[in-house]
N, C-alpha and C positions, 0 to 999 in steps of 0.2 A: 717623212719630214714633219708631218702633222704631231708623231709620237718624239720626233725628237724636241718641238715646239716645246709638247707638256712638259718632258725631261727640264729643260731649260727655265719653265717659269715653276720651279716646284718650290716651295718656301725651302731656303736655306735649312732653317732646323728639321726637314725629313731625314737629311741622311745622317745626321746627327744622333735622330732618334734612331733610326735601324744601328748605327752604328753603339749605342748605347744598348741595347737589344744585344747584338751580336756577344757585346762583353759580356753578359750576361747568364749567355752560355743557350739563349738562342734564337729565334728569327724572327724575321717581321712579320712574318705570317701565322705563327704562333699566338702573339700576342693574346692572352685570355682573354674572353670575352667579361662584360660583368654579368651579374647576376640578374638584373633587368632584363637583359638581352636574353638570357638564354628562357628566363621564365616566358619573354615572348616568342622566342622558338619553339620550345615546345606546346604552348598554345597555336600554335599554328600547324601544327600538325595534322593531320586529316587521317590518319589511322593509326593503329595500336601501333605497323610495324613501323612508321612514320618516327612517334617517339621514341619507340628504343633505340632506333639507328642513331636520334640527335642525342639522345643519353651517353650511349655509350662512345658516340663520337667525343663526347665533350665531358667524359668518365677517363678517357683515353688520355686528354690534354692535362687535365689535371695531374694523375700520373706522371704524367712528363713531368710538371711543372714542380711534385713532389721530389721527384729524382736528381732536378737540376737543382734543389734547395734555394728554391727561389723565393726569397725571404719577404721584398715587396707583397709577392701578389699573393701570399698564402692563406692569409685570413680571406681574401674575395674565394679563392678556391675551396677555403671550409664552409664558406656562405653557400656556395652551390653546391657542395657536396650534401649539407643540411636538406638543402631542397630535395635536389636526387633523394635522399633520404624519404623524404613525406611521402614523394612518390611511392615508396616500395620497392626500389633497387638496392640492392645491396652496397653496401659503405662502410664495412670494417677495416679495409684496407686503408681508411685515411685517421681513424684512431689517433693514433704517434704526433698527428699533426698538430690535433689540438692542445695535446699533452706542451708540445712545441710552440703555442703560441702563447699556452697559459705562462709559459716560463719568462715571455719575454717581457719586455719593460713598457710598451704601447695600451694605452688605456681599449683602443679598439680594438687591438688583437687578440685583448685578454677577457674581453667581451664577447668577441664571435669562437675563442677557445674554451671559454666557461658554457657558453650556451652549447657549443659542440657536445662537450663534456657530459650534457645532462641529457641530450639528447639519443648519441651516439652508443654513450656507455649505459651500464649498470652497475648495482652493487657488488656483484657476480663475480664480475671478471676482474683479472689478477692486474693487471695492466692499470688498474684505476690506483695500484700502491707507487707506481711511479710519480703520484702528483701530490703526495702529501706535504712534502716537503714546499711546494710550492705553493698549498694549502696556508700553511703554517706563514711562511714569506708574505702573501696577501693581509691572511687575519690582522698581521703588524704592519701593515702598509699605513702610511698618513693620510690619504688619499681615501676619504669615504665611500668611494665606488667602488672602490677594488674592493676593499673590506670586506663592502656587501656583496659584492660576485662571489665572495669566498666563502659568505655565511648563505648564501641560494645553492651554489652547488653543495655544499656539506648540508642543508638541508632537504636535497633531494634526492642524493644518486651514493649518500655517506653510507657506507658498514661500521661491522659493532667496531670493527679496529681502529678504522678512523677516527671513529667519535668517539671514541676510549682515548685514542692520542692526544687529540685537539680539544677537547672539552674548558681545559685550562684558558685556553687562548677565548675562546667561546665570551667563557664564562667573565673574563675581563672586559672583554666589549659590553657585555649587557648591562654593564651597568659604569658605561663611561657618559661621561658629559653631552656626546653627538647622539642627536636622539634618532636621527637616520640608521647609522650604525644600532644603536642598541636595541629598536624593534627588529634588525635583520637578524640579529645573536637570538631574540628571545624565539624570534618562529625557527630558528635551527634549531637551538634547547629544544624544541619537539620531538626534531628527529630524533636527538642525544638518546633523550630519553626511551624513547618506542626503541628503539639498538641496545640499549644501557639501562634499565630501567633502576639500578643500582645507585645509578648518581642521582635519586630522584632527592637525596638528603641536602646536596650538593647545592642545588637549586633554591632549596626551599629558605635559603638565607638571603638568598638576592630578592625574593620577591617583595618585600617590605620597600626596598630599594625603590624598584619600578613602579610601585603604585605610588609612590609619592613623586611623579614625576605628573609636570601637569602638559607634556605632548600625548594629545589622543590616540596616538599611532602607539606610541609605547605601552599605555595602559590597556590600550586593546589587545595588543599582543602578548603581554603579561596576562590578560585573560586566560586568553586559549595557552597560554602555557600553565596556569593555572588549574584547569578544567584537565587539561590531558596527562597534570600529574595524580589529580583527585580519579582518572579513569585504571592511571597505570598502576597505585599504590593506593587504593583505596583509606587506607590506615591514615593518606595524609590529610584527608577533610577535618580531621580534631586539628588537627594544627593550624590548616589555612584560616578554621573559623574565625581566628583573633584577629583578622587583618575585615571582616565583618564589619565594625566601625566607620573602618577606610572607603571601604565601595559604596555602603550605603550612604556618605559622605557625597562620594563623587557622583554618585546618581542624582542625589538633593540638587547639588548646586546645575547636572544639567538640565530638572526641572525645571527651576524656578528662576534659572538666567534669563537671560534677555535676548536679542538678535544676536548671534555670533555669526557676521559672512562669511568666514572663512570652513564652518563644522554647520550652516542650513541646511538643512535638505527639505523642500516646503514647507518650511515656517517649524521643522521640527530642529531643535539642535542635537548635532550625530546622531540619529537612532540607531548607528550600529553600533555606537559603543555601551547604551540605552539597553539595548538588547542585549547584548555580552555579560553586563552588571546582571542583567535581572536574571541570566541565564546561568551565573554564577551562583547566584545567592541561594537558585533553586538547588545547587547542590549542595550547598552549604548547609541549610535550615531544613532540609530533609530530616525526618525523624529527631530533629532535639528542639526540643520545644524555648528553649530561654534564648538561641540566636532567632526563632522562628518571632519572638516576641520585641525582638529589636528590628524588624520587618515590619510592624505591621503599620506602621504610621507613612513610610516611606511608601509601600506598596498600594495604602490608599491613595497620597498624592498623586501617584503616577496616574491610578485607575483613574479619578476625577480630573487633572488638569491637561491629559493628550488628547491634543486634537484630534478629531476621529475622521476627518473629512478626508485626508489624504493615504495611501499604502503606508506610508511613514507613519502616520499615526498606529496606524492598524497594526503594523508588524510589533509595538511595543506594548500594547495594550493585548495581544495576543500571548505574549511574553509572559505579562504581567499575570494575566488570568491562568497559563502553564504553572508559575510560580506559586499564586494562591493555593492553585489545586494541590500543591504537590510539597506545602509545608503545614505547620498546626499553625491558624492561625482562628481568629474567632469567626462564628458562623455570618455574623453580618456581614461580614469582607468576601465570603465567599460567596452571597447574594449576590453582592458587587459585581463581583468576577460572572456568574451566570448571567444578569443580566445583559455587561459588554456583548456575553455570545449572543444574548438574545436581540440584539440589535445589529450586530452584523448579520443576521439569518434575516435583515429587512434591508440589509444593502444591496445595491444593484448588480455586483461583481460578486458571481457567478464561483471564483475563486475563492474571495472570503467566506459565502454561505457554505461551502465546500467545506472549509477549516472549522466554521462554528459546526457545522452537525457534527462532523469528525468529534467534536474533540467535547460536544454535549455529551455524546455517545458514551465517551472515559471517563464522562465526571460523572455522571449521572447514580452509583453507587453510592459517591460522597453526601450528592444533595437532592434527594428525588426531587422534593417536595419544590425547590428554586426551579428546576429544569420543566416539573410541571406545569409551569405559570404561563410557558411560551409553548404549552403543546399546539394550541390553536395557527400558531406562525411555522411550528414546525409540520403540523400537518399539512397546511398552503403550502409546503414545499413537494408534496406529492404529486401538485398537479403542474411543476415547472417543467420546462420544454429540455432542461439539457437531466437525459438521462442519470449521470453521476450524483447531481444531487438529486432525483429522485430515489435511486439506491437509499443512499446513506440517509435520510428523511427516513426510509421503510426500515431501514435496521432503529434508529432510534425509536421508533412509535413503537416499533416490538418491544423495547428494552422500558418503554413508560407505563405500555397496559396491564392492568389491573384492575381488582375484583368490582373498583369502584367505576371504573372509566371501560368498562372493556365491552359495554354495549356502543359508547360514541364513538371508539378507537376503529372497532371493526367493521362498522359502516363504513369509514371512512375506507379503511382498506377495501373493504369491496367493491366501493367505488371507483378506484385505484385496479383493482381485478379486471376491472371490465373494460379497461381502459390499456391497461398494460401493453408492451409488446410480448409475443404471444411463447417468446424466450425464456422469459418469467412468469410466464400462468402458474406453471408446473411447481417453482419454487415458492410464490406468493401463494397458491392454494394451500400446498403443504405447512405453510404459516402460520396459514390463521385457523386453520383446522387442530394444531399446536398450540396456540392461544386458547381459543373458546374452550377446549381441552380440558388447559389448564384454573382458568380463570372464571368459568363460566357458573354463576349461584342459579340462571333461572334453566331449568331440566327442558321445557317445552321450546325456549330461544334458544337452547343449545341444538337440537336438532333442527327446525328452521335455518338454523346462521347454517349449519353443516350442508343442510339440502341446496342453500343458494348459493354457496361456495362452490359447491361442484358441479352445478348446472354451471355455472360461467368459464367451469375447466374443464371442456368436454376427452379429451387427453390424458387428464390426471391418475394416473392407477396409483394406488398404496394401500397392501394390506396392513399394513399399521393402522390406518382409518376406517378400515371395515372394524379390524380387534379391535379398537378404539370405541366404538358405536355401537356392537354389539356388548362390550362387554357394558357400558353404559344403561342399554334398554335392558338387558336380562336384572341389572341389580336395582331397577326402577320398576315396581310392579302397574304404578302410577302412568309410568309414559309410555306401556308398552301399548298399548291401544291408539295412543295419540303418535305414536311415529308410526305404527304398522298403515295406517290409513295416510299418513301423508306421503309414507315413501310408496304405497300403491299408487296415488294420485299419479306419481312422476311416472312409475313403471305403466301406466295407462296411457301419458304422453306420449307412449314410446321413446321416452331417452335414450340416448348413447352413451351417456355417461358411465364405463366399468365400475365404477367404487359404489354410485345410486343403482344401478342392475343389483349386482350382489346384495347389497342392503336389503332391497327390497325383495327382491325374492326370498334371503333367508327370512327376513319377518314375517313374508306372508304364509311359509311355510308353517314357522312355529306358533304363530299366532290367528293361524284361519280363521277359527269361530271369534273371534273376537273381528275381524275385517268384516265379517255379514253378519253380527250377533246386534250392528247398532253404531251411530253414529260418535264416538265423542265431542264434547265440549271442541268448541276452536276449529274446526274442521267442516265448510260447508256442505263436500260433495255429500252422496248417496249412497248408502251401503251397497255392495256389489252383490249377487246371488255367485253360488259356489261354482255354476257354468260357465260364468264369466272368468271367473279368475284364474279358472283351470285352462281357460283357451287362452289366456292371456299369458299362462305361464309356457306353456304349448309354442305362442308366436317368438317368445324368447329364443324356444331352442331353435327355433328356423331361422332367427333373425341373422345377420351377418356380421354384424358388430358385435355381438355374444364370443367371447374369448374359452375354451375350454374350461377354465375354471369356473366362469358363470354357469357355462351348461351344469357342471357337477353340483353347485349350487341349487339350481334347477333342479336337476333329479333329486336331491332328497328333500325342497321344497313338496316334489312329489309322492312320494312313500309318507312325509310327514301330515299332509293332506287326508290319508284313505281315513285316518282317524277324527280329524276333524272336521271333514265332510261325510263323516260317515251315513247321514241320511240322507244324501245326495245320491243314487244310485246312477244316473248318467254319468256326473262329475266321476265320478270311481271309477266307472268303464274307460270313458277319455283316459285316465291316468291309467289303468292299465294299460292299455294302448300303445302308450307313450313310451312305457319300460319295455313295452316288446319289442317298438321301432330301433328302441337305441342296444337291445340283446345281443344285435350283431354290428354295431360302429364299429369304424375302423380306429377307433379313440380308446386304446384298453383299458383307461381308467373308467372313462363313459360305459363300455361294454360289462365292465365287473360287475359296477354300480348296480345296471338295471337287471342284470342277471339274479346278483344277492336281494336286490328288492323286493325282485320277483319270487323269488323263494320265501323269502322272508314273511311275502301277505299272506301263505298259506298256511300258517302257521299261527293261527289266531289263539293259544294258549299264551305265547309270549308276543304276541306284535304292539299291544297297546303299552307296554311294560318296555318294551326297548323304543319307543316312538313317542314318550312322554318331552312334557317343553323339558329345555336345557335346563339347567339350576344355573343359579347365578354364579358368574365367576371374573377374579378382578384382570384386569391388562396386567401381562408381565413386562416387566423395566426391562428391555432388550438390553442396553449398555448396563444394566446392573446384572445380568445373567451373562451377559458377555464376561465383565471384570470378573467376576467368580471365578467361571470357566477359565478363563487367562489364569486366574490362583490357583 
């Protein structure tokens, strides 16, 4: 009674609807869900298999609903079928559909069939030659939206056939009276082109058209169609230049306009289209100096009257300073430009000082002497808390120093060494040991800066900086006294330091009578007696941090000795000693060593004649011995 109760109070139009339904070709229980609904079914799901079940339950209905050509609800079923889609389900099977809705006469079916379209499909498959005609039927619709559904899909998902077919229809819209329509044509003209790059002649007539259009949207988009025929057909930049006049025109008047609400972006008016002109002009004035010279009045404007206070600002005055760098224009304009950088590397955003070192770094060829003036700001970026701009800060200082700055640059860096994360010791040693290298006029700073660089990178190995250092002290007769006694100093600290071990044992080796012969200049400690040294080269070979190669260092430290302490009669026995112990290593390089040593001291006709110092000899260019060898 109760269910026949409900039966009897049901609203009139239920059976109406089912019966509307039925005609239809199917039931009330059928009835699709929409797409709200189903997006919150499958949110609600609580496991993987949870959602496939609702997927493909309602993958299932759709099918049905494709079957029974059920014209109503077929757009709501490409909307879910889209979704499924994002998922990661498969949905080739409903293809045809959108083809189907694109055809029809519904502004929203031809909306959720165009988006299907770009989604669903590719340029690929064969299947997309079905809709051209329907293509063609939109481009001429009266109806501005359609049009534009027609120039998005042919901009996105088009082949060279299509846009070989429809280029015509294209190219009439770009330059009709609706300026909706005609920025949709000029961003397909993109695609044309990248498919077509033939028709790029085709185009180049209409562009005089669009930039004398005064909708921002159009001349923006004529930009970028601009730019991307100057990337496809390079030959077309002599041409575009005549149109020069025009954009530096429209750039002027968005200088020096007034409030426009409708094109503000914080007090700036459009800076994307600001941007785009200045982005233009840089290809433009590239390498020809007479349009480079119809820039330069414009380009001061801009660098002088943007406000800098806001990203808006920033983004065109960054533009601005791209542009300078990258045409001839006169050197004080490019002060200009370094400066700008040199005042965002004092902005708070983290992002912008990011851009200015970046892009100090690429100018810095052009203008040393401007990028110099901000080394002081750019060094305080060394000691900033976010990693990336301390990076970029450390490539810049390297690309500044010089014979004249390259004692203040490399304090700095080493103050920066000590500081580092311990990721980049290894890379920041190898650095600046590359710099003072390179750069370095005082002989006596240059070993110092080297000895305290590598005390701070106990880790660092590189035989490049040993050859580096020795071949330095062999061709300085002057410094070999003064680094032999400071790289002892350290070897008496007992360092750990591989690259300071080696050094110094090979000096002490070669240069023993000069280590106890007397103090040098600049040097406090105490001359050593030959006992000492010898036991000292002795704890080396014991020591645990000593890598094979040190010890072999070590041994002919030793043999180079019997000559130079030759009035030392104890010091000589210890070193004999030393080659017997290692006669039998398990080290067969070590074992040779002291074996031929050993031989070698009995032989006092030739010992002092093969154990004479090294003669001086220069570092060989590894990469220029390398490129040889490659030839």
């Amino acid at each position: 009674n109760f269910c026949g109760a409900l039966y009897t109070q049901r609203p009139p139009h239920s059976a109406s609807a089912v019966t509307r339904a039925a005609a239809r070709g199917g039931r009330a229980g059928d009835m699709s869900i929409r797409l709200r609904e189903l997006i919150r079914n499958v949110r609600s799901c609580k496991t993987q298999a949870d959602e496939r079940a609702c997927i493909h339950k309602e993958c299932a209905s759709i099918r049905t609903a494709f079957k029974d050509e059920n014209n109503e609800l077929r757009h709501r079923n490409v909307a879910k079928l889209l979704f499924i889609h994002m998922l990661g389900y498969p949905t080739h099977w409903g293809q045809m559909e959108c083809l189907k809705l694109i055809a029809g006469s519904k502004f929203l079916e031809k909306r959720i069939g165009y988006l299907g379209l770009m989604i669903l499909l590719d340029e690929r498959q064969e299947v997309l030659m079905l809709v051209e005609n329907s293509l063609k039927n939109d481009l001429q619709s009266s109806n501005q939206y359609i049009a534009g559904l027609a120039c998005c899909a042919i901009g996105n998902i088009s082949s060279a056939e299509i846009c070989r077919d429809l280029s015509p229809e294209v190219e009439k819209l770009m330059v009709g009276s609706n300026p909706f329509v005609s920025k949709k044509a000029s961003l397909c003209c993109i695609r044309i082109l990248r498919k077509c790059p033939e028709l790029c002649d085709t185009f180049l007539e209409r562009i005089g058209t669009l930039l004398g259009s005064r909708n921002h949207a159009v001349l923006l988009t004529c930009l970028k169609l601009m730019r991307e025929m100057c990337i496809t057909e390079p030959a077309m930049i002599e041409q575009l230049r005549r149109h020069t006049p025009t954009l530096i025109a429209a750039l002027k008047n968005l200088v020096l306009s007034g409030y426009a609400p409708e094109h503000d972006v914080h007090g700036i008016v459009d800076p994307f289209l600001q941007v785009e002109i200045l982005t233009m002009l840089r290809v433009l004035g590239r390498g020809h100096s007479e349009t480079s010279d119809q820039m330069n009045d414009i380009l001061a404007q801009v660098a002088t009257n943007t406000e800098s206070a806001k990203n808006a600002g920033n983004a065109i005055l960054y533009e601005c300073v791209l542009t300078i760098m990258a045409i001839e224009v006169e050197s004080g304009l490019r002060v200009l430009a370094v400066n700008i950088l040199g005042r965002f590397l004092i902005n708070r955003d983290n992002n912008i000082r990011y851009v200015a070192l970046n892009t100090l770094h690429k100018v810095i060829a052009q203008d040393t002497q401007a990028v110099q003036r901000h080394r002081n700001t750019i060094v305080d970026c060394l000691k900033d808390n976010d990693s990336s701009i301390r990076q970029r800060a450390l490539e810049l200082v390297y690309a500044l120093v010089n014979e004249a700055n390259v004692k203040v640059l490399v304090k700095e860096l080493l103050s920066y060494l000590l500081a580092c994360d311990v990721e980049f010791k290894d890379e920041l040693t190898q650095r600046i040991c590359t710099v003072v290298e390179k750069f370095s006029t005082d002989k006596e700073w240059h070993v110092d800066t080297i000895i305290q660089t590598l005390s701070a990178s106990t880790s660092f190995e590189s035989e490049e900086t040993v050859c580096s250092m020795i071949a330095l002290i062999t061709s300085t007769p002057e410094l070999q006294a003064y680094a032999t006694h400071k790289l002892y100093a350290k070897l008496a600290d007992q360092t750990n330091q591989p690259v300071l071990l080696q050094l110094a044992v090979w000096c002490v080796g070669e240069y023993g009578e000069m280590l106890i012969g007397g103090v040098p200049a600049g040097v406090e400690a105490e001359a050593p007696d030959p006992q000492t040294v010898v036991e000292l080269l002795t704890s080396v070979m014991r020591s645990p941090v000593a890598d094979v190669t040190t010890k072999e260092y070590t041994i002919n430290a030793f043999v180079k000795l019997t000559t130079r302490f030759a009035n030392a009669p104890d010091s000589l026995a210890l070193i004999h000693k030393q080659l017997a112990a290692y006669s039998c290593s398990m080290s067969l390089e070590l074992q040779q060593r002291s074996v031929e040593y050993s031989s070698l001291l009995k032989l006092d006709a030739i010992r002092a004649g093969v154990l004479e110092r090294m003669p001086a000899f220069a570092k060989k260019d590894r990469q220029a011995a390398a490129a040889a060898a490659a030839a």
